[in-house]
C-alpha positions in Angstrom: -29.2 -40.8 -8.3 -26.6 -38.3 -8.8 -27.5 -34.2 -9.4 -24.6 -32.3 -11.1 -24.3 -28.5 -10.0 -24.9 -26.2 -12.6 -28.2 -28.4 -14.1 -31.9 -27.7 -13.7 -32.7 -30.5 -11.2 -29.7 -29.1 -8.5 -32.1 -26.0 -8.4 -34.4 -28.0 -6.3 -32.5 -30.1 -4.5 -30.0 -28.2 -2.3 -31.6 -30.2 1.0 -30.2 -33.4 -0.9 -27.0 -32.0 -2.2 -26.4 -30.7 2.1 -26.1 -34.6 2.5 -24.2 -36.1 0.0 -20.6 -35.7 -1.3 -18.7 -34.8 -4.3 -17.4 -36.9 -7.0 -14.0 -36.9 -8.2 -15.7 -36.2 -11.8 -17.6 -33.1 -9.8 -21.1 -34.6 -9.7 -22.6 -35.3 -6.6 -23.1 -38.8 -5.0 -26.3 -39.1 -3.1 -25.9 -42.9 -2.1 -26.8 -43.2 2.1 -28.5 -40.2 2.1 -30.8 -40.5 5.2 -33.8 -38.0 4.1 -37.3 -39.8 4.5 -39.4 -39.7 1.6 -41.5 -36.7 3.1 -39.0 -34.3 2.9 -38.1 -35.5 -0.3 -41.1 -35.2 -1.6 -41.5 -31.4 -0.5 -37.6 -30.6 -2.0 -39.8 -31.1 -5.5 -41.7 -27.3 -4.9 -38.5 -26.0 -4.0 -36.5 -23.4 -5.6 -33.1 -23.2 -5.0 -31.3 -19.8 -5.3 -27.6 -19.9 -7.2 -26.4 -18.6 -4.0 -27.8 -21.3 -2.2 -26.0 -23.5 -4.6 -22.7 -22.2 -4.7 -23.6 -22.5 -1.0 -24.1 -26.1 -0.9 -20.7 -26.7 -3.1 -18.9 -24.5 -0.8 -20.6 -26.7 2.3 -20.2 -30.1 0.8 -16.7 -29.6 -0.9 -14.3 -32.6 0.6 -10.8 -32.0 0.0 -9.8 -35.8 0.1 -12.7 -36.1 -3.0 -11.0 -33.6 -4.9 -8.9 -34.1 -8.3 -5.7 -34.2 -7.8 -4.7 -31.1 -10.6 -6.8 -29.2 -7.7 -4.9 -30.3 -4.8 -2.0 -29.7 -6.4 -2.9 -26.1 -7.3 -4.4 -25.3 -3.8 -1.1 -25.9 -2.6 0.8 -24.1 -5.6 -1.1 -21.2 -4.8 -0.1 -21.4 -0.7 3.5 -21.1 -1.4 3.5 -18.4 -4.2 0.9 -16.2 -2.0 3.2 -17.2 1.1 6.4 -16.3 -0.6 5.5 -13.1 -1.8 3.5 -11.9 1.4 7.4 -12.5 3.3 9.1 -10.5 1.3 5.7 -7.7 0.9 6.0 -7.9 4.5 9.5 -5.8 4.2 7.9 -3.0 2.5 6.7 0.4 3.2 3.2 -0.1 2.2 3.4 -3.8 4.6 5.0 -1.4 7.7 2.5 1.1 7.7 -0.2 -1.3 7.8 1.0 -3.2 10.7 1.7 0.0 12.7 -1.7 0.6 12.2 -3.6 -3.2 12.7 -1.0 -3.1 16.2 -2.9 0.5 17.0 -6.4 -0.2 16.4 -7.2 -4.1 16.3 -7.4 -6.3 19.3 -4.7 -8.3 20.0 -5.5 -12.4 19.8 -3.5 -15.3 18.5 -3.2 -15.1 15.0 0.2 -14.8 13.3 1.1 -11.3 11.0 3.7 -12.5 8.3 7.0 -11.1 9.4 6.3 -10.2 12.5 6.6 -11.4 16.2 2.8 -9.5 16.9 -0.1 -11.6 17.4 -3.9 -10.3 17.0 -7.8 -11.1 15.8 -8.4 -12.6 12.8 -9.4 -9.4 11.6 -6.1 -7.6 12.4 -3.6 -10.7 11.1 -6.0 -11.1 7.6 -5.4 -6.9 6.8 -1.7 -7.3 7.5 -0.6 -10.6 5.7 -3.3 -9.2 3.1 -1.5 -5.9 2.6 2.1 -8.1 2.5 0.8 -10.3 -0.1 -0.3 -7.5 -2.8 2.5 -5.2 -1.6 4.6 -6.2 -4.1 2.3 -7.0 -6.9 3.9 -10.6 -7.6 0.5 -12.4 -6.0 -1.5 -14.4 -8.4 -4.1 -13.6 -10.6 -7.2 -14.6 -12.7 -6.9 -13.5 -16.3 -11.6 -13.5 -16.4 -11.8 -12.5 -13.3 -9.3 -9.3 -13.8 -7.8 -9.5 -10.2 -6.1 -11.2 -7.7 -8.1 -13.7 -5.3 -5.0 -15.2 -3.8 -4.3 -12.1 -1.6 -8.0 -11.7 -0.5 -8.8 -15.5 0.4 -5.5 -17.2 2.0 -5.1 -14.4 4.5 -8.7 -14.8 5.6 -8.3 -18.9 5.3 -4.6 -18.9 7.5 -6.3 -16.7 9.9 -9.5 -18.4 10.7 -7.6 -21.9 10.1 -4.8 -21.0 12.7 -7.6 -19.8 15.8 -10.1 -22.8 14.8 -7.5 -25.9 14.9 -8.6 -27.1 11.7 -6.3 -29.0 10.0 -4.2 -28.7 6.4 -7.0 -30.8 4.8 -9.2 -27.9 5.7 -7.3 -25.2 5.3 -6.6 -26.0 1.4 -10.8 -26.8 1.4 -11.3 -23.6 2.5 -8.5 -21.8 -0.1 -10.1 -24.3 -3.0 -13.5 -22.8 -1.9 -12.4 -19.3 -1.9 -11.0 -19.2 -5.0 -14.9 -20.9 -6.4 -16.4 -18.0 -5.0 -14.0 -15.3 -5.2 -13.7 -16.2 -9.3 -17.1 -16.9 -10.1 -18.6 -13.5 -8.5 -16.7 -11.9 -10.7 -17.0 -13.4 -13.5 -20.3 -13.3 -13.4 -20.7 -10.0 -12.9 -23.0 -8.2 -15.9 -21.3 -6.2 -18.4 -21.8 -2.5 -16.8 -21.5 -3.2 -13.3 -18.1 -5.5 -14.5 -17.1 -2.0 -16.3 -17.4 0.8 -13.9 -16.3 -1.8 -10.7 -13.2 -4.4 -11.8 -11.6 -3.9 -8.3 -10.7 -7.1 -6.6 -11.7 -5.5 -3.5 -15.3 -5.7 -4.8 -15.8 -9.2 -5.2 -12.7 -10.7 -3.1 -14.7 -10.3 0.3 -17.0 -12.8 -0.7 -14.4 -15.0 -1.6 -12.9 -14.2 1.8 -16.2 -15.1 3.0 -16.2 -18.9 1.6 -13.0 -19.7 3.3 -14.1 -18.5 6.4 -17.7 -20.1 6.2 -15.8 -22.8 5.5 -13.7 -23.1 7.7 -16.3 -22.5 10.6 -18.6 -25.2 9.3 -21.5 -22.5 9.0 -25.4 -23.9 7.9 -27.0 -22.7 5.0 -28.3 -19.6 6.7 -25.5 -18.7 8.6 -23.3 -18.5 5.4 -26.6 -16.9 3.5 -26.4 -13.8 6.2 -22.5 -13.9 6.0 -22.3 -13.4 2.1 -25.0 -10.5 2.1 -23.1 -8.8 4.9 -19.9 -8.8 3.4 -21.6 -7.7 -0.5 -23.3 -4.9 1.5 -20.7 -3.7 3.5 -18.0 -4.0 0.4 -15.7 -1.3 -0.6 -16.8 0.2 -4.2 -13.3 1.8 -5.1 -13.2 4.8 -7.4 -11.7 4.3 -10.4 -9.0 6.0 -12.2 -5.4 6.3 -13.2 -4.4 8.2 -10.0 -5.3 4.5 -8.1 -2.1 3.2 -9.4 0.3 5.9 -7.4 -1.2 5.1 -4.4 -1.3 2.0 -1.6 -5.1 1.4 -2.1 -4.3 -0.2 -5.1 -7.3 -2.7 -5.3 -8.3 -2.5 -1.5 -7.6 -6.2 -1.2 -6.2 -6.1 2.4 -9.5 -4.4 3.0 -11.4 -7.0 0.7 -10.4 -9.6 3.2 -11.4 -7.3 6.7 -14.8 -7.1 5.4 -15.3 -11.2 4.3 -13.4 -12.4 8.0 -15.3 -9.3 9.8 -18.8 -11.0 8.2 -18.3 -14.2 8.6 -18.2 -13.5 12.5 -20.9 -11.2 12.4 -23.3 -12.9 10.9 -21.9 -16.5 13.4 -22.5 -13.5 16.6 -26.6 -13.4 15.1 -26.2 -10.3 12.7 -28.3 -10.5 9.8 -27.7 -9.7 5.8 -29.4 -9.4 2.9 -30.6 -13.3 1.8 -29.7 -14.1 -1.7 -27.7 -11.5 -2.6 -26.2 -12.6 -5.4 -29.3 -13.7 -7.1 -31.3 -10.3 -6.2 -28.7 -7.2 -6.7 -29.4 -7.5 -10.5 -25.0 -7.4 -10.9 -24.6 -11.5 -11.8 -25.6 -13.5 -14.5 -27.4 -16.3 -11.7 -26.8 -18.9 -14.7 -23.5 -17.8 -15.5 -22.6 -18.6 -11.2 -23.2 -21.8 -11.2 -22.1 -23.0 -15.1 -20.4 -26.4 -14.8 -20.0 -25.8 -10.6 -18.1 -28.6 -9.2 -16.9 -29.8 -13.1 -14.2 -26.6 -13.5 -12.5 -25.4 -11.1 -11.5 -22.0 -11.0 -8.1 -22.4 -9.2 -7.0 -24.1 -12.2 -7.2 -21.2 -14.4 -5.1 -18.8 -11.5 -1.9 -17.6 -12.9 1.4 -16.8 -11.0 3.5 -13.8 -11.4 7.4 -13.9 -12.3 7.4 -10.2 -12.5 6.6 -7.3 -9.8 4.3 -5.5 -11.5 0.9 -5.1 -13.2 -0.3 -8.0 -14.9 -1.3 -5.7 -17.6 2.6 -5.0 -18.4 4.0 -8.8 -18.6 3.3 -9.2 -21.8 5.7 -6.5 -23.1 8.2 -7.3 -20.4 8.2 -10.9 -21.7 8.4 -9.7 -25.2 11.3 -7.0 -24.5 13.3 -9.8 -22.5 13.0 -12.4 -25.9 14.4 -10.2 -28.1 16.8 -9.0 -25.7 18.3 -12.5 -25.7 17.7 -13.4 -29.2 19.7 -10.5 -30.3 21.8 -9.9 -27.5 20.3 -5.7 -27.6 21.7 -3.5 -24.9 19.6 -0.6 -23.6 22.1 2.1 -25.2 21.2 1.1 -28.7 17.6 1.3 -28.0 16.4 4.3 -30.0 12.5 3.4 -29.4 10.6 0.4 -28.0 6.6 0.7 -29.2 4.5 -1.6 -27.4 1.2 -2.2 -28.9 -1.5 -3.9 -27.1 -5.2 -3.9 -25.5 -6.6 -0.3 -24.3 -6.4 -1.1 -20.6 -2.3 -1.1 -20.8 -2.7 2.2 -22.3 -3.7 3.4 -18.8 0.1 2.5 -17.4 2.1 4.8 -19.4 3.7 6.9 -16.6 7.6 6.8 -17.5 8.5 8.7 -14.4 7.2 7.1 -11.3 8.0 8.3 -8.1 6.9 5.6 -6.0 7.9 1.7 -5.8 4.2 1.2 -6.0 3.7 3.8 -9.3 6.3 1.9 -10.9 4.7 -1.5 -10.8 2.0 0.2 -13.0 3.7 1.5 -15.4 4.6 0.2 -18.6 8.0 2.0 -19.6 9.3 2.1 -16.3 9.0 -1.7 -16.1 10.2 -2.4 -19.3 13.9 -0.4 -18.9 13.7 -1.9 -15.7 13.5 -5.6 -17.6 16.2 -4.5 -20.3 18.4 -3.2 -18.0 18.2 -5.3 -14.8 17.2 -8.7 -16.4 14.3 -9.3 -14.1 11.8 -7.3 -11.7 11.4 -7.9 -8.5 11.9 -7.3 -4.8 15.7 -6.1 -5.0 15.1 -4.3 -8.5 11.7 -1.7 -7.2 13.8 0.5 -5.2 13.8 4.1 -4.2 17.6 4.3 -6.1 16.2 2.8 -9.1 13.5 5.0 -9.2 16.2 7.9 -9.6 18.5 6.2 -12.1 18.7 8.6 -14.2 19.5 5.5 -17.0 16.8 4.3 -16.8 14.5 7.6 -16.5 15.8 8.1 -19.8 15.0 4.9 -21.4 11.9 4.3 -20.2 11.1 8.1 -22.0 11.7 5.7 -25.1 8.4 3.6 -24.5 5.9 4.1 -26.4 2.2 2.2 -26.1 -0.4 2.3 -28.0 -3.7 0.2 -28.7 -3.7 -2.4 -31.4 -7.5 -2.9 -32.0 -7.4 -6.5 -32.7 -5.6 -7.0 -29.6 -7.8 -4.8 -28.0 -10.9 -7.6 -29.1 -9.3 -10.0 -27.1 -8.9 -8.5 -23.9 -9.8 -9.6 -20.8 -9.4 -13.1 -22.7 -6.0 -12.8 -23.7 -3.3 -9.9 -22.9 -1.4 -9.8 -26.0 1.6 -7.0 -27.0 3.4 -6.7 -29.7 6.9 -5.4 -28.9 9.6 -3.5 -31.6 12.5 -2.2 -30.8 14.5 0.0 -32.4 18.0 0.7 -32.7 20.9 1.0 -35.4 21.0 -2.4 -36.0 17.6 -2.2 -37.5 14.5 -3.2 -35.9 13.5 -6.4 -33.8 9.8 -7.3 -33.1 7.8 -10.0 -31.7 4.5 -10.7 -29.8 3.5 -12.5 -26.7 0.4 -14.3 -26.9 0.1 -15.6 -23.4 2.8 -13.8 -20.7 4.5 -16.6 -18.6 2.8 -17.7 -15.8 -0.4 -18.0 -17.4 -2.3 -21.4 -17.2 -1.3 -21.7 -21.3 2.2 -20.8 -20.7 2.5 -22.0 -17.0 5.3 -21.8 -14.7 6.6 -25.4 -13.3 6.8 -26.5 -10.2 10.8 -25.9 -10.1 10.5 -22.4 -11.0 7.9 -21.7 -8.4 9.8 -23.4 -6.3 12.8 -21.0 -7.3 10.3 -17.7 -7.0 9.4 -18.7 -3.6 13.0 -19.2 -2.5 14.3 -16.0 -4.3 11.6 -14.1 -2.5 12.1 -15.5 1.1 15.7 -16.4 1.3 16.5 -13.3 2.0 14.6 -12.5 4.7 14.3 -16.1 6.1 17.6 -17.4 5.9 18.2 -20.6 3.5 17.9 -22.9 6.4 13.9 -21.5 7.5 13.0 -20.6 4.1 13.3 -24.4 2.7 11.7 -25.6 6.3 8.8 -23.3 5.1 8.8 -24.9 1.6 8.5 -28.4 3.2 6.0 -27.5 5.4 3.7 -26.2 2.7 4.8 -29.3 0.3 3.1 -31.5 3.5 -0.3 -29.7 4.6 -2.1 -32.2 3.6 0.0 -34.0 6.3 -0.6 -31.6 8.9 -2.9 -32.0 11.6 -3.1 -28.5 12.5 -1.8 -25.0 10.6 -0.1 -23.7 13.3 3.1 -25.2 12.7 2.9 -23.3 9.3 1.8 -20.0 11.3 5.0 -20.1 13.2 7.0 -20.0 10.4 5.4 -16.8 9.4 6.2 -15.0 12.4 9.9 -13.6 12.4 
């Protein structure tokens, strides 16, 4: 008798689905479950919340039951989150947020990424939160419009690392993150999704999952825990200013208020019960749409570029042509980027901060023309005086194609021309690279973790990290990955 999520008859029959165990095709198998026929017979009048069901899915999700594709992503998204929170950890916005957690939270025994300081869960999952989204290379979800990566695997190394659960668990907990995380948000009705996109909203319940997870919570214990942290939930104002500043999209603080919940509501405190179903912000139906059949780790995308999502599209397009017709930035006379209103916001060509300049358009495309790539060793206070590349990025121009507006937050497209004596050269990206349509393999992964960590790991501890996240599965307990972290 097997109940799919996301179908009527899983509405009243949560009680059934707390016993059983997924299917690799996502259904649920209820075979051995010990319920007498009395308590069956009362699950008939029940009604069954979608919170209570992405509850039970969060509850009854086996990593060994899991598709591989899923597996294999869980652990994809480890080492890109991993290898960009080790070299975030080396940044401004990373050291001022350490200096802070080592001020004002307790001390315990969880690891900070890049550092030899051990504190709560609370402390470790703001710092290695903060280093994974310093840099703006962590992964992404193109429906979701944010970045669950850097709210969930803090939360999930942290709690994973002080509760001795084991790799297995760890990458259930990441898996179930991500569900929650990504389906909260997408979810989301259209105003509420208009006026609140931050990933800070909706990452602390994802944050919330892993933890849950992780601590083996009952339904009511993870009910309380999910209306505590939606309550308690930073509601970011909006604006271009955001994107000069550290707060960004109050991730590192997305992933304080899901750990921070999840152990209040274990101590006995109490939140608001079906909160996602009674706020009036989700589509309930929308929730729980083909739960345990799609996964939304599989649709995550992976940064090769520091900086806004928004601009990879033109940075993809500028670096084509650049190839295809071997253009050098001094015979660039213009470079008009046309794509979805959103991108329109980025148009700062004169940053004055490493973290301005990942939102802005024109500064990352010279950067891409000029340098060849953007990352880590290109956002640098000297660059952001080159007076080379001041000047070219005054070239960029953006504008809003309407058709390409249409497809936004679907697709990203841009349309790139650039200018120059030669005549002018034009093409447009569809899908920027790293997207699940235009994915990056495993071997360049691979490469973006080691170009990230090598040097601030060394090449020998850097590959010892990349084995040790190729073999979770393997490990008995995360703390061996933990102590890698701490340098």
């Amino acid at each position: 008798m097997p109940i799919t999520p996301g179908e009527p008859s899983s509405r009243v029959a949560l009680a059934v689905l707390s016993y059983s165990q997924p299917r690799r095709d996502g259904g649920f198998d209820l075979r051995g479950c010990a319920l007498r026929q009395s308590a069956l017979s009362r699950l008939q009048v029940m009604s069954v919340s979608a919170t209570d069901e992405l509850i039970a899915f969060v509850r009854d999700l086996d990593y060994t039951l899991l598709p591989d594709d899923v597996a294999s992503q869980a652990r994809r998204c480890v080492l890109d989150l991993l290898g960009v929170a080790i070299a975030g950890s080396r940044t401004k916005m990373a050291r001022v947020s350490t200096r802070f957690a080592c001020s004002q939270f307790s001390s315990g025994k969880t690891t900070l990424i890049g550092s030899p300081v051990r504190l709560g869960e609370m402390g470790a999952t703001w710092v290695n939160g903060i280093c994974a989204s310093a840099l703006d290379m962590d992964d992404g979800h193109r429906l979701a419009m944010g970045h669950p990566g850097a709210a969930v695997i803090p939360t999930a190394l942290a709690v994973a690392e002080t509760s001795g659960a084991s790799g297995r668990d760890f990458l259930a907990a990441v898996v179930a993150g991500y569900e929650m995380a990504v389906r909260v948000s997408v979810s989301r009705v259209p105003d509420y999704k208009a006026h609140h996109y931050s990933t800070g909203i909706w990452g602390g319940l994802g944050s919330v999952a892993a933890a849950g997870k992780l601590l083996q919570f009952d339904r009511q214990t993870f009910q309380h825990a999910l209306g505590i942290a939606a309550a308690h939930g930073p509601f970011p104002p909006s604006g271009v200013f955001l994107y000069n500043s550290m707060v960004k999209e109050v991730i590192g603080w997305a992933g304080v208020i899901g750990c921070s919940s999840a152990f209040l509501a274990r101590e006995g405190f109490t939140g608001p019960e079906d909160t996602l179903d009674r706020s009036g912000r989700y589509d309930t139906t929308q929730l729980v749409e083909n739960l345990g059949r799609e996964y939304a780790i599989l649709k995550t995308y992976f940064k090769p570029y520091a900086s806004c999502r928004w601009s990879h599209s033109a940075i993809d397009g500028v670096l084509e042509l650049a190839r295809k017709h071997n253009l050098r930035p001094e015979e660039v006379e213009e470079i008009h980027v046309r794509g979805f209103r959103e991108a329109t916001r980025l148009c700062n060509d004169a940053p004055t901060t490493t973290v301005a300049a990942q939102y802005s358009i024109p500064f990352s495309v010279a950067l891409a023309l000029s340098r060849g790539r953007i990352g880590p060793g290109e956002l640098t206070e000297a660059n952001l005086q080159d007076q080379g590349l001041l000047q070219l990025a005054r070239k960029v121009r953006v504008s809003v194609d309407p058709e390409f507006d249409r497809l936004f937050p679907d697709k990203t497209v841009a349309k790139v021309t650039i200018h120059t004596g030669r005549g002018a050269f034009a093409t447009t990206v569809e899908y920027p690279r790293g997207n699940p349509e235009n994915p990056l393999s495993d071997a360049e992964l691979a490469e973006k973790f080691r170009s990230l960590t090598v040097d601030v790991l060394g090449e020998e501890r850097s590959a010892e990290l990349k084995v040790a996240i190729d073999h979770l599965e393997q490990m008995d307990s995360v703390k061996r990955l933990a102590e890698l972290l701490a340098f």
